[in-house]
N, C-alpha and C positions, 0 to 999 in steps of 0.2 A: 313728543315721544310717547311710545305705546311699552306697559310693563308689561313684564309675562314672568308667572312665577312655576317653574317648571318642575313637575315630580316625576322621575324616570327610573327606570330596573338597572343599575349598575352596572349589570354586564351588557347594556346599551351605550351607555359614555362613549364609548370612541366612534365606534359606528354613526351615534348622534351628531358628534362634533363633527364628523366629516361631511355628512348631508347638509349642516347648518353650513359648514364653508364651502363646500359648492352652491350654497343658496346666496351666501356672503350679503347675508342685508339685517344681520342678528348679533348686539352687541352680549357678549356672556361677562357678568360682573364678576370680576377676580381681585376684587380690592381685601390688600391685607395678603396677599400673597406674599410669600418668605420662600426663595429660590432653593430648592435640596442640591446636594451635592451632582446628582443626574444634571437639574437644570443648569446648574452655573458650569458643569460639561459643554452644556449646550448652548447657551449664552457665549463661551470660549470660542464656539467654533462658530458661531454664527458671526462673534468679531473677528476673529482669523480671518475668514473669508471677505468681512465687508474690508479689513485693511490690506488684501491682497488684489482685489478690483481695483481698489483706489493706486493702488501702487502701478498694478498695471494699464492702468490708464493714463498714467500721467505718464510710464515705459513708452506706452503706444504714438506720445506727440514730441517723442526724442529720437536725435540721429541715428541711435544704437539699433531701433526699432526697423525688423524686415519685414515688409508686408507681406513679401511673397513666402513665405514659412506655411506650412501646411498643420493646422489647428488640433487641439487634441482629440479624441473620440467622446469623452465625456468631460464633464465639469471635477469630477473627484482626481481622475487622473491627470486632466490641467492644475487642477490646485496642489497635488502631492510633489507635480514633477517643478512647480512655483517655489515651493515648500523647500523642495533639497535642494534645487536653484540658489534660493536664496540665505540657508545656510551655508552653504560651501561658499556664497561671493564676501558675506560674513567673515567667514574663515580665509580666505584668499588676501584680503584686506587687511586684516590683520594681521596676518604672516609677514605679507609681503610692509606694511610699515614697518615691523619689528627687522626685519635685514634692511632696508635703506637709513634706519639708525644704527645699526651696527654696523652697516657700510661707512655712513659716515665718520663713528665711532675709531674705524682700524684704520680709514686712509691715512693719514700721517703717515705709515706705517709703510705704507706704497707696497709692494709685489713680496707676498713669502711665503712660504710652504709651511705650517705646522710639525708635517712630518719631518722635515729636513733638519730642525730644528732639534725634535725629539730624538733622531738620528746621532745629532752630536754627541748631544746627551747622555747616550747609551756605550761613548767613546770617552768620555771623561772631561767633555768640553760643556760647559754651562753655559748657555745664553740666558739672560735675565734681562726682562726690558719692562723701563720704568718712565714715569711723567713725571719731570719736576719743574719749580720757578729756572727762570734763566737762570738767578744769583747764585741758588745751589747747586746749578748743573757746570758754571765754571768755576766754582767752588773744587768739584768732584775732579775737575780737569786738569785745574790747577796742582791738586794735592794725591801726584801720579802715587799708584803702589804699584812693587815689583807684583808681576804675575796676574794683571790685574789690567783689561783696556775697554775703556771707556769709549762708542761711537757714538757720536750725536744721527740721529738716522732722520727727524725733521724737527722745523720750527714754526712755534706758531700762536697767535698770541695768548695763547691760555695755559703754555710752556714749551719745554723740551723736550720730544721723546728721544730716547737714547738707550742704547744698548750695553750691556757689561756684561764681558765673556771673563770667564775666569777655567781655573783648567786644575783638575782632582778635587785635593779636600777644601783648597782656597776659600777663606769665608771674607766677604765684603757685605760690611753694613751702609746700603743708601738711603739717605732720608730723602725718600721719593714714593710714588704713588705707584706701587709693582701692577705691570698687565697683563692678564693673562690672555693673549690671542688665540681667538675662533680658527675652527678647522680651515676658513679659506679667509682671502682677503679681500678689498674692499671690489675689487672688478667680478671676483668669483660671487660675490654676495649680491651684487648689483644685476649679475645674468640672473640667480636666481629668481630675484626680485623679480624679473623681468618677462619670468617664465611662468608666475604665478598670474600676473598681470596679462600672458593670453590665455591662460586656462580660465583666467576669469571673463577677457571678451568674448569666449566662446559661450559663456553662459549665455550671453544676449541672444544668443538663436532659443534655447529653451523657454527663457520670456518674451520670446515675440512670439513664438507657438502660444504662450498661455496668454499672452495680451488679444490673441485672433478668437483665444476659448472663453473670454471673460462673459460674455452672456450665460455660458453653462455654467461656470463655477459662483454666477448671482443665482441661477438658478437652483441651486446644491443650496445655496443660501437663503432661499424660499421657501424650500423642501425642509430648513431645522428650522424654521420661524413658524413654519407651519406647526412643527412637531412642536415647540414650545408652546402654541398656542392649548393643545392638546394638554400637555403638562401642569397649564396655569390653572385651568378650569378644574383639573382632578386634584389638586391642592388647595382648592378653595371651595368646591362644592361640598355642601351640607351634607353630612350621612346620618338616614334614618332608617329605623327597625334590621337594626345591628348589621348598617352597610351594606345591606340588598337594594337600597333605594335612596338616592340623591336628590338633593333640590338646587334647580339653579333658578336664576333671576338673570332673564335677557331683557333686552332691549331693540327696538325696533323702531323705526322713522313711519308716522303717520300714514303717509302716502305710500309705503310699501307692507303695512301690517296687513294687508289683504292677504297676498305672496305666503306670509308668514304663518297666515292662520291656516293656510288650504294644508301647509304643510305638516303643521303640526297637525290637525285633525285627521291627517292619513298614516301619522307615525305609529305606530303601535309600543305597546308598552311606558304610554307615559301618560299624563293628565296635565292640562295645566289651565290658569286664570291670567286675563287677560284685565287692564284698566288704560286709563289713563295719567300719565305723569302727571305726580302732583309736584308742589313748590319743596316741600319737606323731603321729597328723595332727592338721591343721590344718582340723579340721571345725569348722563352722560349728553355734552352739547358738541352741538355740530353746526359751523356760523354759516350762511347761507344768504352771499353777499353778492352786489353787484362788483363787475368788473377793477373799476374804481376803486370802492372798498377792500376787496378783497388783494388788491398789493397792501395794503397796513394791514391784514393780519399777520404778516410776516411781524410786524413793531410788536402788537396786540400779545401775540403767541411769547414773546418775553417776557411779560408780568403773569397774566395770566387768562384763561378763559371768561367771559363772563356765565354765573351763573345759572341754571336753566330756571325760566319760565320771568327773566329778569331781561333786560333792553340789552341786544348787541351795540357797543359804542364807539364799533369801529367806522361804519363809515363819517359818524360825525367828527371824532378826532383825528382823521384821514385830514380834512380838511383845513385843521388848525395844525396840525404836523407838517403838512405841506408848507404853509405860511412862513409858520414858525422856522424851519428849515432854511428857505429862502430869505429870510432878514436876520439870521445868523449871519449865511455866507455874504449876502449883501453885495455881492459882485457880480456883474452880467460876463464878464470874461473866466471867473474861477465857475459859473453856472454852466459855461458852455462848454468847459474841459471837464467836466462831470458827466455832459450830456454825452459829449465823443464817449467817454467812457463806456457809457451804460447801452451806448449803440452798440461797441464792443462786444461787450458780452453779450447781449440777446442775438450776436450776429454767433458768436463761438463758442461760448459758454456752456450750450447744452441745456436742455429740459431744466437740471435742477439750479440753475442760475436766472430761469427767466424772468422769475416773482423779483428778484434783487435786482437783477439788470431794467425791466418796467419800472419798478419803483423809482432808482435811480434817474431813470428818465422823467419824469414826474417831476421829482419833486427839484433837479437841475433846468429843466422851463421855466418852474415857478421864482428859480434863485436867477437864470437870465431875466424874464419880463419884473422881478421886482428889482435887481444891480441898476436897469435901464433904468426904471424911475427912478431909484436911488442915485442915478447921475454918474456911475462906477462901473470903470471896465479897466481890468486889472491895475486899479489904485488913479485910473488918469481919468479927470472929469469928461464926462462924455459931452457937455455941451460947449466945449472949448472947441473939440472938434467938428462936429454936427452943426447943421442950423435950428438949431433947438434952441425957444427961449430958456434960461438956466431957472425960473419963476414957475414956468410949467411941470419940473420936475420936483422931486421932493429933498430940499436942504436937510438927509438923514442926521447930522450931527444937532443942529441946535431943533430939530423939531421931532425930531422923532420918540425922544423921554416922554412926553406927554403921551404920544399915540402908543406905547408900550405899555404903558398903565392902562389907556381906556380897553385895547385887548386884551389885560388881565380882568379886569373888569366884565367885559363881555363875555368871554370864555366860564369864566366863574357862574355868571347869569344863567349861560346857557347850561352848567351843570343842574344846576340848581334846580331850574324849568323839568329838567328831565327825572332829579330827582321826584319830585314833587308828582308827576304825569305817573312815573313808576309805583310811588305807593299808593296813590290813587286807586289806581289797577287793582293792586291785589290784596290791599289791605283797606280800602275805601276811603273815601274824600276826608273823613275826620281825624282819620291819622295823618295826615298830612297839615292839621292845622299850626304846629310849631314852626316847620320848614317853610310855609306858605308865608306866615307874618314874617319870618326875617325874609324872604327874597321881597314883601310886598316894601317893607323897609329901605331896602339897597336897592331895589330898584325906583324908587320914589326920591329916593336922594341922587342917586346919579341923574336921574332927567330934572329935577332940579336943580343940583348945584354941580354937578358936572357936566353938562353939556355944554350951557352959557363960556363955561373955561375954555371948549374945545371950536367955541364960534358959533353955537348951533342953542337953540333955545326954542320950547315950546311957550306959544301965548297964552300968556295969562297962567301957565306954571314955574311962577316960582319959590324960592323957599322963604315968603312971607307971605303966601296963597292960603286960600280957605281950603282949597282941595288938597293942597299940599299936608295940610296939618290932620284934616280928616283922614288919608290915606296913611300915616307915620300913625297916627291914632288906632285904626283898623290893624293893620300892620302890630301894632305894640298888644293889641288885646288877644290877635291869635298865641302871637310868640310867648305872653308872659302869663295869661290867661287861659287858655282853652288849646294850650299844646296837648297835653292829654286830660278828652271829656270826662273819661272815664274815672278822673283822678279827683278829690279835694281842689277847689281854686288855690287856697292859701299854700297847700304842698305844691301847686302848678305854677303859684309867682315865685318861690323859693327856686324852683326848678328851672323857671324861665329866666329870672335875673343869671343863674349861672353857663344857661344857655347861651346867652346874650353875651357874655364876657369870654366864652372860648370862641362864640362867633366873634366879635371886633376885632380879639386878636388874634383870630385868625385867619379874616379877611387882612390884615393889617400883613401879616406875612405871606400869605397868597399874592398879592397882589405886588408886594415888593420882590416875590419872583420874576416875574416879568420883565423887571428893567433888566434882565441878564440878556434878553434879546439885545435890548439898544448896548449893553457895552460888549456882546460879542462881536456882533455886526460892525460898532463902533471900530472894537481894535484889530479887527482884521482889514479894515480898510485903512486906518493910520500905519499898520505896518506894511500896505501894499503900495502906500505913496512913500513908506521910508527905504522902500529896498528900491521902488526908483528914485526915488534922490541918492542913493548910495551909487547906483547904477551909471547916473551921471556924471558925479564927483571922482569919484575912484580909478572910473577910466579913462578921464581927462577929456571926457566930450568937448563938458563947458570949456576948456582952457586953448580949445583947440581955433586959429582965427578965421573970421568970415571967408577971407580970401585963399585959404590954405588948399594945398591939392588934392583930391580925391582919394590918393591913396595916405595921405595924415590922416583917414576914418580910418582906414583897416585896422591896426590897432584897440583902438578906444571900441570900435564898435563890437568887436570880438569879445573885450573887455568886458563891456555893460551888456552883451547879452550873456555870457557865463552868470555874470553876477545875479541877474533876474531871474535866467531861468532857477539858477539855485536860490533865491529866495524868494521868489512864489509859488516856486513847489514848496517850500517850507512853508509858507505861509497856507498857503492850499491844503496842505496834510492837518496843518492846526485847525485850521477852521472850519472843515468839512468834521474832523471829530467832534468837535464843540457844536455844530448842527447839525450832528445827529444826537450828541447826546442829551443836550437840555430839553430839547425840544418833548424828548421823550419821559424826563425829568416832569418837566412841566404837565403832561399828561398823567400819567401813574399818580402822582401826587397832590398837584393840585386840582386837574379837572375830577380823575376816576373820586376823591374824596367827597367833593362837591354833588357829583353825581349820584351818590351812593352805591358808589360798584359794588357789584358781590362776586366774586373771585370762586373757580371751580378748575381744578388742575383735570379734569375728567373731560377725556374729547368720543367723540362717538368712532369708537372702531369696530365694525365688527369682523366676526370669524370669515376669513376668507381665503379663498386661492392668492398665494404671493407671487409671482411670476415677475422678478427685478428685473 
C-alpha cells in the first residue's frame, strides 16, 4: 500500500471526492467517524432501500409476481409507489385479521341487524344478550319472571348465548357476560374481510411494476452510498488555518499509485506527500488470493482481517478447514447431499451466493472422498456392499483418536513455523529466538517419541539419542536463555521458565481440541446407524418372512423410509452445523494463536462509483 497525506482548499472537498470516485482506486481514511443526524438520514434510506430490493426480489420468484407489468420510469418513483404499496398491505392485513375475529367472535350469533335491534329499543322493548356457563343459563330458565323471556339463540362449548327481552322499566339482573354486537354480523364482516383481501391482491400489480424497477431503485441506493461516502470524509477530515484547509490521509494499492500520482499532480489547489506503508500504520488490507483460497475468505472475514504488512493465512487454513470439515461429517452420503446442495445454488442462487455455494462444493468432496475411506455412506458400511477389502479403508472408530491428535499436532507446528518465518521478517532472526526453541522442542519430541506410537520412526532418532538430547538441549537454551538478547540472561531464565509453563499448558489444551473431530465425526456416524436400526425395527422389516408377498413390503418400506429420511435429515442438520463450526473454532483459536495473527478490522475500500 502507498500513503498519501493530502492538504487541500476546503471549498475543493467535494469536487475532489468526486474525481477521486471516478478515479475509484483511493482509499480516504474516515476512522472515528460518529454519524450526525444528516448521516443516520441517510444511512435510513440507504437501508429502506437495500430492504425493499430484497423484498422485491424474493416478490419476483413468487406466483403473485407479473412479468409482463410495465416497470417504473425511475428508481425513486419505484421505490415511493413500493413504499405506499407496502403500507397500505400493512394496513389491509391488519384490518382485515381484526374482522375475521370479530367474525368469528359474533357468529354464534348467526344473521342480525344492529339497527333492528336499536329499533325495538326506541318502542320500549329491550333486547340484552349475554354469554353464560350452561348451569346458569338453565338456571335463568328454570327460574321464569313474569315480563321477562329468556331465548337461548346458540350453544357452544365455551357457553350459552341467549337473549332477554324485557319490555318498559323491567329490570333483570343476569349473572352473565352482557355483549354488545358490531354494526354487522358475522357473514357482513366476513364480505368485508373479503374485500380487503382484493384491494390487497391488487397491490401485487404495483410490486411487480417495482420488482421489473429493482435495478433503478439499487441504483437510488448507490447514488446515497455515494453521498455518504462524501459525508464520512467531511466529518473526519483535519481542519487547518481556521477551516480554509483540510488534511486527508488516502490510500492506494502499489500497482495503481502511478494512476494516482498523475492525478493528483494535475489537481490544483492541493499538495500532498507520498510514502510507503509502514507496519505501525493503520493501513487498510486488501487479501489477494488464488481461486482456492479465496472461497475461505468468506470463514476468514468472520474473525477478522489479517493485519498489514503481516502473512495472509488464508489459503493455508483453507486447507485444514476443508479437512477438518470432512471428518466432522465423516459420511460420503450426508457429503454428497451437500454437494447437490451447493450445485444448487451456484445453479440459482445468483452472483452473491457463488462464494457459499463453491465453498460448499469444496468442502462436500472432501466430506464424500474422506466418508469413502471412512467406510460410511449414510451410517451403512460401505465395504459390506462394495468389493473393497474392509483393511484398505480406515476403521474411523478405534483408529482415528490417535490421528486426531497427530493433526492437532501438526496443525499447531505448522502455526508456529509461520509464526517464527513472520518475525523473522520484520523484526529479525533474534527476536524469534524464544518461539524458535520451543517449536525446536516439540518438534524434536514428536519425531521422537511420537511417531514410533503412530508406526513410523526415523533411524537412529530416538528419545535416548545423542542428537535427541543435543536438539531438546539447543531447543531449552533459545527458549530459556537467549529469548530476548537484548535482556539480562537471569531476568531471561525467569522469563523463559514461565514461558515454558503457559506453553505446556497450553499445548496440553490445544492439542486436546482436536479430539472434538474424532467424537464429532464419531457421533454423527453412531446416530446414522441408529436411525437405521430404528428404521428397520420399527417398521417391521426384520419381522417380515423370507417367503412373504411383495406386497407385505409396501408397508414397512414406506415405514423405514419416513423414518430415515426424517432422521438423517436430523442428523444431517446436526452435523453439518457442528463442521462448520469447530472447524472454524479450531482455526481462530488454536491455529490463528499459534501463528501469531495480528487482526485489522480495516479492508481496503476505496471512493468510488456504486452502481448495485
Amino acid at each position: 500500500m502507498i500513503r498519501y497525506d493530502i492538504v487541500l482548499y476546503a471549498g475543493e472537498q467535494e469536487r475532489f471526492v468526486e474525481t477521486l470516485r471516478e478515479l475509484g482506486l483511493v482509499d480516504i481514511t474516515t476512522t472515528g467517524w460518529e454519524p450526525s443526524e444528516v448521516d443516520r438520514t441517510v444511512l435510513a434510506e440507504i437501508e429502506a432501500r437495500t430492504k425493499a430490493v430484497e423484498f422485491l426480489s424474493a416478490f419476483a420468484k413468487s406466483k403473485a409476481f407479473n412479468a409482463n407489468a410495465m416497470p417504473y420510469a425511475s428508481g425513486e418513483e419505484a421505490y415511493e409507489s413500493y413504499t405506499a404499496a407496502r403500507d397500505d398491505r400493512q394496513q389491509f392485513q391488519q384490518e382485515e385479521a381484526r374482522l375475521r375475529k370479530l367474525a368469528d367472535d359474533v357468529a354464534p350469533w348467526g344473521k342480525f341487524s344492529a339497527k333492528d335491534i336499536d329499533g325495538l329499543a326506541s318502542r320500549g322493548v329491550n333486547v340484552r344478550l349475554f354469554v353464560a356457563q350452561s348451569a346458569a343459563f338453565d338456571r335463568f330458565v328454570s327460574e321464569a319472571v313474569e315480563d321477562v323471556t329468556i331465548s337461548e339463540i346458540a350453544r357452544t362449548q365455551s357457553g350459552v348465548y341467549f337473549a332477554v327481552v324485557t319490555v318498559g322499566d323491567v329490570q333483570y339482573i343476569v349473572d352473565g357476560q352482557e355483549v354488545r354486537l358490531p354494526d354487522m354480523d358475522s357473514a357482513q364482516l366476513c364480505a368485508k374481510a373479503d374485500e380487503l383481501v382484493a384491494r390487497d391482491e391488487a397491490l401485487n400489480e404495483v410490486f411487480s411494476r417495482a420488482a421489473l424497477s429493482t435495478a433503478l431503485i439499487a441504483s437510488e441506493s448507490g447514488k446515497l452510498k455515494e453521498q455518504l461516502q462524501g459525508l464520512k470524509v467531511g466529518a473526519t477530515a483535519q481542519r487547518e488555518a481556521d477551516g480554509s484547509l483540510i488534511l486527508l490521509e488516502g490510500w492506494a494499492e502499489a500497482e495503481t499509485a502511478d494512476r494516482v500520482d498523475a492525478l493528483l499532480k494535475e489537481y490544483p489547489y492541493l499538495v500532498y506527500e507520498r510514502r510507503d506503508a509502514k507496519l505501525e500504520d493503520d493501513a487498510p488490507v486488501k487479501l489477494k488470493n488464488n481461486k482456492f483460497a479465496r472461497l475461505f475468505e468468506l470463514i476468514g472475514a468472520m474473525y477478522a482481517l489479517p493485519k498489514y504488512g503481516t502473512m495472509d493465512l488464508t489459503g493455508i487454513f483453507g486447507v485444514f478447514y476443508m479437512l477438518f470439515f470432512a471428518i466432522c461429517l465423516c459420511d460420503a452420503g450426508y457429503g454428497l447431499v451437500l454437494l447437490m446442495v451447493g450445485l444448487y445454488l451456484l445453479k440459482t442462487g445468483g452472483k452473491g451466493m457463488r462464494q457459499a455455494a463453491c465453498l460448499s462444493i469444496v468442502c462436500a468432496t472432501a466430506t464424500v472422498l474422506f466418508g469413502f475411506y471412512a467406510n460410511s455412506f449414510f451410517g451403512l458400511t460401505i465395504s459390506d456392499y462394495l468389493p473393497i477389502h474392509k483393511d484398505a479403508l480406515l476403521d474411523f472408530q478405534n483408529e482415528f483418536f490417535g490421528i486426531a491428535l497427530a493433526l492437532g499436532i501438526f496443525q499447531i507446528l505448522v502455526g508456529l513455523a509461520i509464526n517464527i518465518w513472520m518475525k523473522a521478517k520484520l523484526f529479525g532472526i533474534t527476536s524469534t529466538f524464544g518461539t524458535l526453541g520451543w517449536f525446536i522442542i516439540l518438534l524434536t519430541g514428536v519425531a521422537a517419541a511420537g511417531l514410533p506410537m503412530m508406526g513410523m520412526e526415523i533411524p537412529g532418532f530416538t528419545t535416548s539419542s545423542p542428537v535427541f538430547y543435543g536438539m531438546m538441549g539447543v531447543g531449552a537454551l533459545l527458549m530459556l536463555v537467549l529469548n530476548n538478547v537484548k535482556r539480562n540472561p537471569i531476568i531471561n531464565i525467569g522469563s523463559g521458565l514461565w514461558d515454558a509453563y503457559n506453553n505446556v499448558t497450553g499445548l496440553l489444551s490445544d492439542v486436546l481440541s482436536y479430539i472434538r473431530l474424532f467424537a464429532i465425526g464419531l457421533s454423527g456416524g453412531v446416530l446414522a446407524q441408529v436411525f437405521n436400526s430404528l428404521a428397520k425395527g420399527l417398521s417391521g422389516l426384520d419381522g417380515i418372512a423370507p417367503d412373504a408377498a411383495w406386497t407385505a413390503y409396501i408397508g414397512p418400506v414406506i415405514g423405514a423410509a419416513v423414518i430415515l429420511i426424517i432422521g438423517h435429515a436430523i442428523n444431517l442438520f446436526m452435523s453439518a452445523i457442528s463442521s462448520f463450526v469447530h472447524p472454524m473454532r479450531l482455526t481462530f483459536v488454536e491455529f490463528y494463536k499459534n501463528a501469531g495473527f495480528e487482526m485489522s478490522q480495516r479492508s481496503f475500500d476505496p471512493i468510488r462509483k456504486i452502481n448495485e
